[in-house]
C-alpha positions as CSV (number, residue, x, y, z in Angstrom):
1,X,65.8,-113.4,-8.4
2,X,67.4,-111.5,-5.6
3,X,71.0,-113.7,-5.8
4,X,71.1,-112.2,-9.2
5,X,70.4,-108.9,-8.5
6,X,72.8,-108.9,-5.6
7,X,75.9,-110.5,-8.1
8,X,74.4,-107.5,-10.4
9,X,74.5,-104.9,-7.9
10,X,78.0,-106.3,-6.8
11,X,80.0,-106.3,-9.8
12,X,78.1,-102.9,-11.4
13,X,80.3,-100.8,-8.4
14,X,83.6,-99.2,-9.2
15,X,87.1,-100.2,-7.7
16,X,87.1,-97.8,-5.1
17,X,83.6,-99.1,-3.7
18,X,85.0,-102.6,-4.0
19,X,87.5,-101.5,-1.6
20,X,85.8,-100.1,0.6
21,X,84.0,-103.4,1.1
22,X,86.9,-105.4,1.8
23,X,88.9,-103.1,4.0
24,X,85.9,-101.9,5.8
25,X,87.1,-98.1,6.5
26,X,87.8,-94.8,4.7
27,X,88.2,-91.1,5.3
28,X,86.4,-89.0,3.1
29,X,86.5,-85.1,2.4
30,X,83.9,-84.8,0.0
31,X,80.6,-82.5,-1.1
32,X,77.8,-84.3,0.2
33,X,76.5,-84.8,-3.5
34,X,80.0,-86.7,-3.9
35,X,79.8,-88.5,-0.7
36,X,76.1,-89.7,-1.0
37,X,76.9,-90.6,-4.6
38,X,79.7,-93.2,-3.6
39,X,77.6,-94.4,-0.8
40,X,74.3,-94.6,-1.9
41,X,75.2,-97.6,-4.1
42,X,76.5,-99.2,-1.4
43,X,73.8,-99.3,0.6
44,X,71.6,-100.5,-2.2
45,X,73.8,-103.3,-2.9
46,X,74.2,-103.9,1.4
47,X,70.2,-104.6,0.7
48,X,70.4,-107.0,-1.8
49,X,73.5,-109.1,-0.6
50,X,71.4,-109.1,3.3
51,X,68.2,-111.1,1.3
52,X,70.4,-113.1,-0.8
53,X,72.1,-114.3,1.8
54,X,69.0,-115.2,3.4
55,X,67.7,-116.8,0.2
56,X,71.0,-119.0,-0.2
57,X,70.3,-120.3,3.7
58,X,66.7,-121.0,3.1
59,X,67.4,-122.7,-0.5
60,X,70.1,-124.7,1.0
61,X,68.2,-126.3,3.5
62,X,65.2,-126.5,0.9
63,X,67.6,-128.8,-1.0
64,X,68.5,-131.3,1.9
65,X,65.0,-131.2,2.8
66,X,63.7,-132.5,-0.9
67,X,66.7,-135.1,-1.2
68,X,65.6,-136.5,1.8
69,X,62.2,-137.1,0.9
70,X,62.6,-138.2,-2.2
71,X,65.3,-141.0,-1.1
72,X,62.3,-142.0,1.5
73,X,60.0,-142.2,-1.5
74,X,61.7,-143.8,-3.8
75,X,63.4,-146.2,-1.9
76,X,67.1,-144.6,-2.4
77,X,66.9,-145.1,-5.9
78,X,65.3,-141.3,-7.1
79,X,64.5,-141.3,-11.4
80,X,63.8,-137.8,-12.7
81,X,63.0,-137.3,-16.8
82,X,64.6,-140.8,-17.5
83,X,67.7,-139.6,-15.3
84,X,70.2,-142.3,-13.5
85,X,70.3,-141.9,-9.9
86,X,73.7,-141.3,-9.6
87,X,73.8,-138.3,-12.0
88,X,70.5,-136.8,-9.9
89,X,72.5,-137.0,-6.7
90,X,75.4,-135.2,-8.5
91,X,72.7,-132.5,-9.6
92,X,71.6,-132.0,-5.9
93,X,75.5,-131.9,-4.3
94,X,76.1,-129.4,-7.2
95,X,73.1,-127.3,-6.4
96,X,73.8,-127.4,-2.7
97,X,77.8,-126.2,-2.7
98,X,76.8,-123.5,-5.4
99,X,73.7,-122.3,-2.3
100,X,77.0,-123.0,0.0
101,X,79.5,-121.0,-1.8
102,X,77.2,-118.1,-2.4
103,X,76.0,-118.3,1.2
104,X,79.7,-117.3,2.6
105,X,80.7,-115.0,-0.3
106,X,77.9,-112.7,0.8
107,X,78.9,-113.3,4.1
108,X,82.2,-112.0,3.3
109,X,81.4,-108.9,1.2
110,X,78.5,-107.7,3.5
111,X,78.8,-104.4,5.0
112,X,77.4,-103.7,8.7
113,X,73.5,-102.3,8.4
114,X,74.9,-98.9,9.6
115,X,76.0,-97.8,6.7
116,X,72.6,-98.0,4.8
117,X,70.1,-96.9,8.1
118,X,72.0,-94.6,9.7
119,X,75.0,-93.2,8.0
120,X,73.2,-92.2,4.8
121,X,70.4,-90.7,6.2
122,X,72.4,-88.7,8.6
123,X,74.3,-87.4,5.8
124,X,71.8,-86.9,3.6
125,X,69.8,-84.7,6.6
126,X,72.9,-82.5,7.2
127,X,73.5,-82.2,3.6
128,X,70.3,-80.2,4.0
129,X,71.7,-77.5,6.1
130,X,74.9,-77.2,4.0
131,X,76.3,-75.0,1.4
132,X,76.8,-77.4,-2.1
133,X,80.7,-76.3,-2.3
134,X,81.0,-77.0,1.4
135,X,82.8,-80.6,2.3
136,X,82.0,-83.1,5.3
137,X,84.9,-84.7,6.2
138,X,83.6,-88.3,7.4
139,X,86.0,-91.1,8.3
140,X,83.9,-94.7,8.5
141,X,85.2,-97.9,9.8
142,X,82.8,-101.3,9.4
143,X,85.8,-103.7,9.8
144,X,83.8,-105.3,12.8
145,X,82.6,-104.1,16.3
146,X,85.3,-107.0,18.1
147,X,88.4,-107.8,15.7
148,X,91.8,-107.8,17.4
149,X,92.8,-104.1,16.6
150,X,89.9,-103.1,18.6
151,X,90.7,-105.3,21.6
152,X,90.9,-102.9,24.8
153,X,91.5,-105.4,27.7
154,X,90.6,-109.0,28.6
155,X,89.6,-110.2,31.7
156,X,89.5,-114.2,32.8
157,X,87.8,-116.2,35.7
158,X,89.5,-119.5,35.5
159,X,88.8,-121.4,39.1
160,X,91.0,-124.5,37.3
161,X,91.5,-127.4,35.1
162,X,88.1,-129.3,36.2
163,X,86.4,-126.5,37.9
164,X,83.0,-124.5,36.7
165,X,82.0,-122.1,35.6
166,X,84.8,-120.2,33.5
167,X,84.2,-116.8,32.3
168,X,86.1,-114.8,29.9
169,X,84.7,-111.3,29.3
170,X,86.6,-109.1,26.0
171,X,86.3,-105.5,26.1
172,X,86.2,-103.7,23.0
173,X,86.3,-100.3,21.3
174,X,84.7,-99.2,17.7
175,X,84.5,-95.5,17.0
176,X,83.2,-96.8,13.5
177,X,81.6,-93.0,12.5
178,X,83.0,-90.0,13.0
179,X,82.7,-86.4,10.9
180,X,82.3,-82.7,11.0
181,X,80.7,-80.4,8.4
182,X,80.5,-76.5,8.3
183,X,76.5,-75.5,8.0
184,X,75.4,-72.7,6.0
185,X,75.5,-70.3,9.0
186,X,79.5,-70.9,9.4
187,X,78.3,-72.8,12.5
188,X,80.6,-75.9,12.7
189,X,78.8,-79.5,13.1
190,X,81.3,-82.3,14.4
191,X,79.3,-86.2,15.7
192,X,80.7,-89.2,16.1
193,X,79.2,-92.5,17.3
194,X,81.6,-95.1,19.4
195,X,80.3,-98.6,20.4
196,X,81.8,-100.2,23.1
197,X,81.1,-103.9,23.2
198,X,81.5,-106.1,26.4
199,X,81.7,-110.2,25.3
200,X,80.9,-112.6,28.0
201,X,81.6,-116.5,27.4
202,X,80.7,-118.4,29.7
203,X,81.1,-122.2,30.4
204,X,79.8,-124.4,33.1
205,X,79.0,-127.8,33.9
206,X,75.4,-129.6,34.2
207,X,74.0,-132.0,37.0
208,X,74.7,-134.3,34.1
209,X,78.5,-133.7,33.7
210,X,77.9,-132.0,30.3
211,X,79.4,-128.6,29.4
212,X,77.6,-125.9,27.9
213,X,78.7,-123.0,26.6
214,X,77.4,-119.4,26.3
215,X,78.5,-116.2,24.7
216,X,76.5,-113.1,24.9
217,X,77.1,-109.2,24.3
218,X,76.5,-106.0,26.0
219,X,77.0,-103.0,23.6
220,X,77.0,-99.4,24.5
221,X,76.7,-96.8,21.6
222,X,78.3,-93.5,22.8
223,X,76.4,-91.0,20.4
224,X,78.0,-87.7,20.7
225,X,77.1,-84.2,18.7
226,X,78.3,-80.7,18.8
227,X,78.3,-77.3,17.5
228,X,80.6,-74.6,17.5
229,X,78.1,-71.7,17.5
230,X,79.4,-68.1,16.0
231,X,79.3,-65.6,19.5
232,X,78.8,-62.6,17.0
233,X,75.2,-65.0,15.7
234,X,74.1,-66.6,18.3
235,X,73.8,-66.8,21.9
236,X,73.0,-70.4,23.9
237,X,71.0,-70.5,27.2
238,X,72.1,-73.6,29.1
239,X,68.9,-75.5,30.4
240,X,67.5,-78.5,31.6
241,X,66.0,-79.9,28.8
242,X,69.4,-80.4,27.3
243,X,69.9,-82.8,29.8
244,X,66.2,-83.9,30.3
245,X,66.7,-87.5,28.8
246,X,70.1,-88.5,30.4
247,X,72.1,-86.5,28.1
248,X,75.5,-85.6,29.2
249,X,76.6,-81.4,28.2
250,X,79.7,-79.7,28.2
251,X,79.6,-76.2,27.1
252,X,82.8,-74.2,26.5
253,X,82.3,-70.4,25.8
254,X,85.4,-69.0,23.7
255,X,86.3,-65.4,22.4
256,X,84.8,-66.5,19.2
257,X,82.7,-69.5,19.6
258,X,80.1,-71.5,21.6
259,X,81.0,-74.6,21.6
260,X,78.3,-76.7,22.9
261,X,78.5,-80.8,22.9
262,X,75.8,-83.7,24.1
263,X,76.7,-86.9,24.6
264,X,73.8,-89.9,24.5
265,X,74.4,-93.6,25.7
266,X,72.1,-96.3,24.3
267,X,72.7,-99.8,25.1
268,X,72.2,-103.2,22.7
269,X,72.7,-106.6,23.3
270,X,73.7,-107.8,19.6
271,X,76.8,-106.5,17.1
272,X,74.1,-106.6,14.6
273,X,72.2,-103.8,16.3
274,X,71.6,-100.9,14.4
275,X,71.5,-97.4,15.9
276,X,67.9,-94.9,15.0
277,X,69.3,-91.8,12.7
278,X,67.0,-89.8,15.0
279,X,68.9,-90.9,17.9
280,X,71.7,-88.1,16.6
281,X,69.6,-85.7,15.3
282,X,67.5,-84.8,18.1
283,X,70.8,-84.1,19.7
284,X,71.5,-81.4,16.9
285,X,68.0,-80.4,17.4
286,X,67.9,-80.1,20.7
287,X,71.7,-78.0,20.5
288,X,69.9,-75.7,18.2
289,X,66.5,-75.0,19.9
290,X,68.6,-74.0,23.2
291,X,70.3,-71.5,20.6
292,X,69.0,-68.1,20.0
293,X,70.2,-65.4,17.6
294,X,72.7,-62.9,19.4
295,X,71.4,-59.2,20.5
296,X,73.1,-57.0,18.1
297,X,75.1,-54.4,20.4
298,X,74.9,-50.3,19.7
């Protein structure tokens, strides 16, 4: 049953994954191997609590749904296996708090689908073009997309006491992923994704005199990659394809290093929106197929 294998999956991770969950950020410096071992569990467990809390909804409104047709049936006055009314109607309270109870503890202890579609697969992918005793240094934060702390300004349309519509839109800002990594070329690899929700509610009034109330979302996710390319191993040639698909470039050349950056904008209209793993690496890609090795002087 999946509510069991979620409670399984749950209590079967250490302390330190425990806490991740409930303060919803960390900085890591860690071997990929390392990293992908802490957060690989995670993401199973993120699985399992998602269906179970889906399972807890649909049981819960299984059980209302049965007590009332058995009350229609049997006249108020239900008799299972010889059982007294009132102790079935105790059963059936009992059953429904436990579904209840479950329902918001999963609530509480899930983790944002991020972490298990995009952040793991990203760093599993760059693990690939890393050295094993190299470390990614990865700081997450899943506390939520429009808490408090992430509050950048607030703007209200209030025409008065009794007058429609009223409007309050909430500006927020969640750089909830950000890393670097040195690649097995000595090239350095630095991403970062930053959402920045907009929260519209909206009231107004009805021909009727009745007020209804609306809250929606517009989310941007500000995807940005970049590589600091070694001048002595590689030389970049700016084109348009870099730019072909509304990406934004900025291109710094240094005694040293290329340091070449794109930056892509995708837009969502839920928090629970998810954002592709090959959204950021055809970035990379598209970084590295502009680069080409340097022409050895002499």
């Amino acid at each position: 049953m999946v509510i069991v294998s979620a409670l399984k999956k749950y209590f079967a991770l250490d302390s330190k994954q425990k806490e991740f969950i409930r303060t919803g950020q960390r900085i890591f410096l860690a071997r990929p191997e390392e990293l992908l071992t802490f957060l690989k569990p995670l993401a199973g467990f993120d699985k399992e609590c998602d269906s179970a809390r889906s399972r807890c909804g649909l049981f819960m409104f299984l059980v209302i749904l049965g007590w009332f047709v058995m009350m229609i049936f049997t006249g108020g006055e239900p008799s299972i296996f010889s059982l007294r009314p009132a102790t079935i109607h105790f059963f059936i309270v009992a059953i429904f708090f436990t579904l209840l109870f479950l329902y918001f503890f999963f609530r509480k202890i899930d983790i944002h689908n991020n972490l298990r579609e995009f952040v793991v697969p990203i760093i599993n992918s760059i693990s690939q073009d890393m050295n094993k005793d190299e470390k990614i240094r990865l700081k997450l934060d899943f506390r939520g997309k429009c808490i408090p702390a992430k509050q950048l300004k607030q703007e209200k349309h209030d025409p008065g006491w009794f007058s429609y519509p009223k409007e309050t839109i909430t500006f927020y800002r969640d750089n909830w992923l950000d890393g670097s990594a040195i690649l097995h070329d000595g090239s350095k690899l630095f991403f970062s994704v930053t959402d920045l929700p907009r929260k519209l509610e909206r009231s107004k009034k009805n021909p009727r005199g009745k007020i209804k109330s609306k809250t929606k979302y517009k989310i941007k996710h500000r995807i940005k990659v970049g590589l600091a390319l070694k001048n002595k191993n590689y030389s970049f040639n700016e084109n348009e394809r870099l730019t072909a698909a509304g990406d934004r470039l900025k291109h710094k050349q240094g005694e040293k290093r290329n340091v070449i950056s794109l930056t892509r904008v995708l837009i969502s209209n839920s928090v629970d929106s998810v954002v592709e793993p090959i959204s950021m690496l055809a970035l990379i890609g598209k970084i590295l197929m502009s680069a080409r090795p340097a022409t050895v002087k002499g």
